[in-house]
N, C-alpha and C positions, 0 to 999 in steps of 0.2 A: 504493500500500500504506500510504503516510503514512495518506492519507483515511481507507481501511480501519478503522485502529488508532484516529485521532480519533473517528470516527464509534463507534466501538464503547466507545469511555470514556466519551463523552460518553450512551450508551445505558447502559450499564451497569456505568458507573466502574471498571472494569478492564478492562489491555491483552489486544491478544490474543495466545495461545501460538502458538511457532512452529508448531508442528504447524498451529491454526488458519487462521495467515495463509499456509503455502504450500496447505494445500487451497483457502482463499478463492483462491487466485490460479488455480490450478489449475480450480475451478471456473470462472472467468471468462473461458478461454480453452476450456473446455470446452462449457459451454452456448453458445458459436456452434457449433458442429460438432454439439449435439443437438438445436437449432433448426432446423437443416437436417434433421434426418431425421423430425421432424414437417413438413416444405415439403415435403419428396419427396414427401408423401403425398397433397398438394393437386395436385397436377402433373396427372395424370390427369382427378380432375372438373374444374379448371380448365378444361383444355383445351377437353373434349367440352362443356363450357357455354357457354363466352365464346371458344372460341379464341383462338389465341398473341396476339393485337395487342391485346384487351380486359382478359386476363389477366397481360399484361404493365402497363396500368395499372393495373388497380386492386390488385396487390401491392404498389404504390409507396408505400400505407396504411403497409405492415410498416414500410419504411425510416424514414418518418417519424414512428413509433412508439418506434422506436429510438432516433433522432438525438434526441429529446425526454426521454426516459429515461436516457441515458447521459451529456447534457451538460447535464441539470440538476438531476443526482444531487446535486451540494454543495448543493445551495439548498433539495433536500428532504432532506439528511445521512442519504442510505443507500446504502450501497453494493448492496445488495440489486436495487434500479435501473439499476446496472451490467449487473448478471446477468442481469437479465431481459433490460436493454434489446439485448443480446447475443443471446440465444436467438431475440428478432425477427428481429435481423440475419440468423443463420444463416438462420432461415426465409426470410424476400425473399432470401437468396443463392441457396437451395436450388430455390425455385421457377423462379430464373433462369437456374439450370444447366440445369434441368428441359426447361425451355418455349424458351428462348434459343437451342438448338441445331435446334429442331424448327425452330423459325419461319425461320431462317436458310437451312436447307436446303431448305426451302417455297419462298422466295424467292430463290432464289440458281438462277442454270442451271448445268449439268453443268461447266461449262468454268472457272467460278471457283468451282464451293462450295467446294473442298479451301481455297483461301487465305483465301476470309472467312470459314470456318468456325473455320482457324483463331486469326482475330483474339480468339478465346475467351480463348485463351491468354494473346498479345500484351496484352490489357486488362486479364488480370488480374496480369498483370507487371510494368504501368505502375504501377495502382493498390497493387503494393507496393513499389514505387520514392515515392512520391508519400508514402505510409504511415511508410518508415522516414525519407524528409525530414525531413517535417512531425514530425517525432516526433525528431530530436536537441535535444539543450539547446540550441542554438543557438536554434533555432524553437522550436516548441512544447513540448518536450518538458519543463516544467519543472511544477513545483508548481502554479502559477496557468496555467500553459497546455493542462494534456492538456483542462481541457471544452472549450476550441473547438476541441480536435485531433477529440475525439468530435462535438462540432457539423456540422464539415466533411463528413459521413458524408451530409447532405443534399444537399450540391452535384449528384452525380450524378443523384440522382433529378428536382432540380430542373430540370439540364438536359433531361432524358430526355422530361419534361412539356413541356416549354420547344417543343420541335419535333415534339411527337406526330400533329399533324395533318399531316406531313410522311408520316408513313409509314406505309406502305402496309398494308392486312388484306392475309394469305398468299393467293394465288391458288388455289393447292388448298387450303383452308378455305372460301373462297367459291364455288366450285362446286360441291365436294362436298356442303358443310355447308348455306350459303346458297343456293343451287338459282340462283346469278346472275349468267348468263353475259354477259351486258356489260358488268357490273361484270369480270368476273376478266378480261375481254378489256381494259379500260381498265388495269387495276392494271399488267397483265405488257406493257401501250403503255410505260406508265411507267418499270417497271423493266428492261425492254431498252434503251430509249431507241430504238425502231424501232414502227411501224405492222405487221411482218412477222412477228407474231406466231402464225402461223394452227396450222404443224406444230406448236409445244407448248401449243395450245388444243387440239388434237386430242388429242394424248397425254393430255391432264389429261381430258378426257371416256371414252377408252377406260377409263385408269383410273379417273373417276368411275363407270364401266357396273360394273368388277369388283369394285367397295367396296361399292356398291350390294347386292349381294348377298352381302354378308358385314360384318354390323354392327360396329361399336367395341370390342372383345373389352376385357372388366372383366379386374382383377386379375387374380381367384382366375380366370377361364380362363387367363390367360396362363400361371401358375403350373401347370396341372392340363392342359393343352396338350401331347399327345405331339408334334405337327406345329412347337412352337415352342421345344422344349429347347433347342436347342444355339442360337438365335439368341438367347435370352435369356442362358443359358450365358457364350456370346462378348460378347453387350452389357456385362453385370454385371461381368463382370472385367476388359474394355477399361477401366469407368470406375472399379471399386475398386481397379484396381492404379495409379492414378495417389495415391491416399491414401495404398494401400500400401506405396509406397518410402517414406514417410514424409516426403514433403517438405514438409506443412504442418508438423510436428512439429520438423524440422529448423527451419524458416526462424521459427519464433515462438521460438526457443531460439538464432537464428541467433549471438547475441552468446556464450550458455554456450558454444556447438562450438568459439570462439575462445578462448572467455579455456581454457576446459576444454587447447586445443593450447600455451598461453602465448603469446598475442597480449596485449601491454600494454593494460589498459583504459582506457587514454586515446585511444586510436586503435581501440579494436574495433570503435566504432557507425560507422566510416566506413569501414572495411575491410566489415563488413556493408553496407553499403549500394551498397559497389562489388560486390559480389556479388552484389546480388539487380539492379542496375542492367544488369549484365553477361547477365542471363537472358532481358530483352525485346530485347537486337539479337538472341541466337538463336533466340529464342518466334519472332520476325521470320519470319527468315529459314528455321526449319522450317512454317510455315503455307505457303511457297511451294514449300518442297521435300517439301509431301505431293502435290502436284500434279504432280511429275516425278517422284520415287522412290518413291509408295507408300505408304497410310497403316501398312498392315501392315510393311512397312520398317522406317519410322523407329519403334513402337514397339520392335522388337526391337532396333533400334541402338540407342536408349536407356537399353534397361533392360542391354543389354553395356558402356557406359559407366558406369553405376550401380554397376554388379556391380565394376568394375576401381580405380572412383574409390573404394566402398568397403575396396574390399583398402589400396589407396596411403594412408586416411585411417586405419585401424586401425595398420599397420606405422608410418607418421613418428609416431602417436600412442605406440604402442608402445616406439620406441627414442628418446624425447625426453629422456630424460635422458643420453640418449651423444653427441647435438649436439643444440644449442638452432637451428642454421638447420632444421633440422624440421617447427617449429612451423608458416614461410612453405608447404613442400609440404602441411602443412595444409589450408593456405586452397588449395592447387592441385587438391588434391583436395575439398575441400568443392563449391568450383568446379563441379569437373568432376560432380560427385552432381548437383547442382541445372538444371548445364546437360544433363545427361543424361535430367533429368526435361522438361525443357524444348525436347528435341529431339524424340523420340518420345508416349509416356504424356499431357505434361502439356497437349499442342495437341492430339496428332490426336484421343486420344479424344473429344471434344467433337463432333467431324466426324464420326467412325468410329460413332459409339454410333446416331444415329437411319436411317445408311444402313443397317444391317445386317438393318433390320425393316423390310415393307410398312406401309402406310395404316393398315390397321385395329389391327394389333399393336402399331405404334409408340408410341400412348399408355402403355398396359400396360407392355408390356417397359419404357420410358425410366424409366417410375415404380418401379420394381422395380428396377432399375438406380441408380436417381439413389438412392435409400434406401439400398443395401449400399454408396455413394459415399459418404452423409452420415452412417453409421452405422461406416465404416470410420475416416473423419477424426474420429469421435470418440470413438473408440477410441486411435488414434496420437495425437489432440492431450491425453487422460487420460496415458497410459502414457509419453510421450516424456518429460516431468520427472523421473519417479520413473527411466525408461532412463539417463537422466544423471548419477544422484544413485547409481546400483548395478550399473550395466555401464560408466561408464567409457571410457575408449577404448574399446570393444568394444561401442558403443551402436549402430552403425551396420549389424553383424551382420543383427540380423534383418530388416532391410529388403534386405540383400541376399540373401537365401533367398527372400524373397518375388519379389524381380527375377529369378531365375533361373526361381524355376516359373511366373514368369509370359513370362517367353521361352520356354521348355518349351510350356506351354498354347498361343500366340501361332501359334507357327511350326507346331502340330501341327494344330490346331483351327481356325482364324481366316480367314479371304480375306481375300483384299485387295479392297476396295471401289471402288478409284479406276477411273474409264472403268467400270464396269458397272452394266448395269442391275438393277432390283430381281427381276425375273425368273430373270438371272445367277445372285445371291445368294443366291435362294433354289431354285434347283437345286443348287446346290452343297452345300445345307443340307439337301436332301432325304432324302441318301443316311446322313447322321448323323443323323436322325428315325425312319429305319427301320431304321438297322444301327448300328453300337457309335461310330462315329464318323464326320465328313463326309470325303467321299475326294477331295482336292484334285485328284488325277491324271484322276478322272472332270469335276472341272468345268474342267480345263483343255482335253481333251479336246471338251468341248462345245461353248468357247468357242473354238478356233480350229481353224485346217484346220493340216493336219500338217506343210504347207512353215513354218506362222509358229509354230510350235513349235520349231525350232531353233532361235528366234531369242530364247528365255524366257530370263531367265538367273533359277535358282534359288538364293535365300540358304540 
């Protein structure tokens, strides 16, 4: 904000007004979150042109677009370059939401996608762990050090390039798309690590025989689609209610939620940092407990955590002047918000979002889905300042309204994905295509015989 002020005296010999400099700040955490919802929007023709492995290089463009705009702002003295270079960002993030989830689950077989799908999560936990480091006064975080905190923004990508020839095109991209079955027969050699490949070379041609006759469905069908409502419906809010709860909004204001409880600002960016640190052992440890309990589970456990961490974070904020140890169930409950995002919402949707659509619809629906994602985080990442600045303790409310109707929707609406096929899924979704809503009782019903029905236990 220093630079901000410089750069603006130096432009036009006077400072800038408060008002000015919290919108400029506001704007710059802003425009990542509406760079993404311009990238949602590539996700789709991406795909159907280049597929996920081609499309995942050459977005790499964005990043480095970024990384050159953002860390060599001083040297062209605008802050303007910040903002932009921001807006890229969002977009190469947006498309990687996008496209990263599909290609994953392409390549991934039934018996592990729950856990590497998760790793969505896990990596983007690390990378704010790595973020708030790199970012105390210790390190980087000084006057002369944020451009190479912003520089660093290229590391990933350059890794990413670094071992591209390493990995693999999606096996069903190349037989569907590419018509080249000893290619997809070498790729899925590869990625099993077995020659015994044969039974899901099969399955990926019966399903190439059904795609085949039913083309890449564009947007506006997927949108205008009576047969695809409720599965676009459940995608869209699987991933908007992870913006929803408000957790990018919390965790970029991570330091106000403290000082706002009476955490000393001499220890809040470390108290922050054990906190957001604290989210990748359980991002961890939910990627593997979608694969035993459930993705439809752990979202609704999470967002009952959300819901409960919010109440604990409103009350010790509430009676903090009738005891200052308060201020610590603070951080117990801020905690427990973030890890509640982190249990359910903020891993499985990333998994959950492209199972819940066949072949042809998946483009569509993801891309529709990923926009109300990057249009809802930029909405929370607008409005969460000004939420701090005029609600006060009571900032955390309406993310937890939003957490209850989306445990409401979840538990009503939603299957569970995990062990079924896409067949499964979409019987289950049938009966909500044609009538007011899907009737889970009919697809449990189809899916097993009546002895192993005793054995269901319903949340």
């Amino acid at each position: 904000m220093e630079f901000y002020n410089q750069s603006h005296m130096e432009r036009y010999g006077i400072p800038l007004s408060l008002e000015t400099e919290e919108l400029l700040w506001v704007l710059t955490e802003t425009f990542f979150p509406l760079g993404g919802v311009f990238g949602s929007m590539l996700v789709r023709p991406l795909l159907s042109r280049l597929g996920p492995r081609k499309s995942m290089i050459y977005t790499q463009i964005l990043s480095i677009i970024s990384t050159l705009l953002t860390s060599l702002s001083v040297l062209m003295r605008s802050y303007e370059a910040i903002i932009i270079g921001r807006f890229f960002l969002g977009a190469y993030c947006s498309i990687g939401i996008g496209i990263g989830p599909i290609y994953v689950s392409e390549i991934s077989s039934p018996v592990v996608r729950g856990p590497v799908g998760g790793m969505f999560g896990v990596a983007i936990g690390i990378g704010t762990v790595f973020g708030n480091a790199l970012g105390l006064k210790e390190v980087l975080g000084t006057k002369s050090g944020w451009p190479y905190l912003f520089a660093l923004t290229v590391v990933p990508t350059l890794v990413f390039l670094s071992y591209i020839k390493w990995i693999p095109d999606s096996p069903r991209y190349t037989l569907m798309t590419c018509k080249d079955e000893p290619m997809t027969r070498h790729i899925l050699t590869k990625l099993r690590g077995t020659d015994d490949v044969d039974k899901e070379l099969d399955d990926l041609k019966v399903l190439a025989d059904d795609v085949t006759t039913v083309k890449i469905l564009t947007v506006k069908q997927v949108l205008t689609s009576r047969s695809l409502r409720w599965q676009l419906a459940c995608t869209t809010v699987v991933l908007a209610s992870v913006q929803l709860t408000g957790i990018n909004g919390v965790q970029f204001n991570l330091n106000t939620v403290f000082l706002t409880a009476g955490i000393p600002h001499s220890i809040v960016s470390y108290v922050s940092l054990g906190v957001v640190a604290a989210q990748v052992v359980v991002a961890s440890t939910s990627s593997l407990a979608s694969e035993r309990f459930g993705r439809r589970t752990l979202i609704l456990l999470g967002n009952v955590i959300i819901v409960m961490s919010t109440i604990l974070y409103t009350v010790s904020l509430a009676l903090y002047d009738q005891a200052e140890w308060l201020s610590y169930v603070s951080i117990v409950a801020t905690l427990g918000f973030i890890l509640g995002v982190n249990i359910g919402p903020g891993i499985v949707a990333y998994v959950m979002g492209p199972e819940l659509n066949n072949q042809s619809a998946r483009p569509g629906v993801m891309t529709v889905a990923v926009f109300c994602f990057w249009l809802s985080f930029t909405i929370v990442t607008f409005a969460t300042p000004y939420m701090f600045l005029y609600l006060d303790s009571y900032v955390l409310l309406p993310f937890m309204t939003v957490a209850i109707a989306t445990v409401l929707f979840v538990y009503k609406f939603v299957p569970e994905t995990k062990g079924r096929s896409i067949e499964e899924i979409e019987d289950f979704f049938k009966s909500g295509n044609t009538l007011r809503r899907p009737s889970a009782i009919a697809f449990v019903n189809r899916s097993f015989s009546g002895n192993e029905i005793n054995n269901i236990t319903v949340l």
